[in-house]
C-alpha positions in Angstrom: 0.0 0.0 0.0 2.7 2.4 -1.0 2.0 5.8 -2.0 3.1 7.8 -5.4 4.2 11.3 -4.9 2.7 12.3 -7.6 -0.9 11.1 -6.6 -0.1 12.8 -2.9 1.3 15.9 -4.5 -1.8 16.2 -7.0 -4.1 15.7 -4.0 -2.1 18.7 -2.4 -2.5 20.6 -5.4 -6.1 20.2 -5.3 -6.9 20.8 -1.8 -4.8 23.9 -2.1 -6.7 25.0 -5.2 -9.8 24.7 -3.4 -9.2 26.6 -0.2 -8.0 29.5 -3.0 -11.7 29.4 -4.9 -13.5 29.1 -1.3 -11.7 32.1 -0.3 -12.1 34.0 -3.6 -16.0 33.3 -3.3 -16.4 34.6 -0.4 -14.3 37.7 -0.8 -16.2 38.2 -3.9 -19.4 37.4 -1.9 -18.6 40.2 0.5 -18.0 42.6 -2.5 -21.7 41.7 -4.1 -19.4 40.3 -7.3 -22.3 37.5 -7.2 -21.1 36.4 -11.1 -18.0 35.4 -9.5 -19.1 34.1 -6.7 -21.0 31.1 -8.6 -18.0 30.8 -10.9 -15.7 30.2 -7.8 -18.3 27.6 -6.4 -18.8 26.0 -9.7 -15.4 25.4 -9.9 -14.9 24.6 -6.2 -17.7 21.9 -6.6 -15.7 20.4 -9.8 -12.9 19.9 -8.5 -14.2 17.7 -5.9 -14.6 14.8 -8.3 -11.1 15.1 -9.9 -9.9 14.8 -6.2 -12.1 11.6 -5.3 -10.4 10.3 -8.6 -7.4 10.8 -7.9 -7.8 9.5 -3.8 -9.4 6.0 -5.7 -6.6 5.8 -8.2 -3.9 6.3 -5.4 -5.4 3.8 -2.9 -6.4 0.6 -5.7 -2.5 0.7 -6.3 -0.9 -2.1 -4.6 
């Protein structure tokens, strides 16, 4: 059950992405920029499947 970097540092990448986007939306919630604020949770909430991809991929690896 050994681990890839690059699966670990993709997850990394991701989670990092998605604390930016949450942030952005609610900055851009704060500033009533409502556009951007569904463009930032759009792509929050599309990310989250790439991520569960990735997280399967990683762990079927023997």
């Amino acid at each position: 059950m050994k681990r890839s970097y690059i699966g670990v540092i993709l997850l990394c990448i991701l989670l990092f992405l998605n604390i930016v986007f949450t942030q952005k939306a609610v900055n851009a919630y704060y500033f009533d920029h409502f556009t951007s604020v569904i463009v930032y949770a759009a792509l929050n909430i599309l990310l989250f499947p790439v991520a569960i991809w990735i997280y399967r991929r990683e762990r079927d690896v023997e």
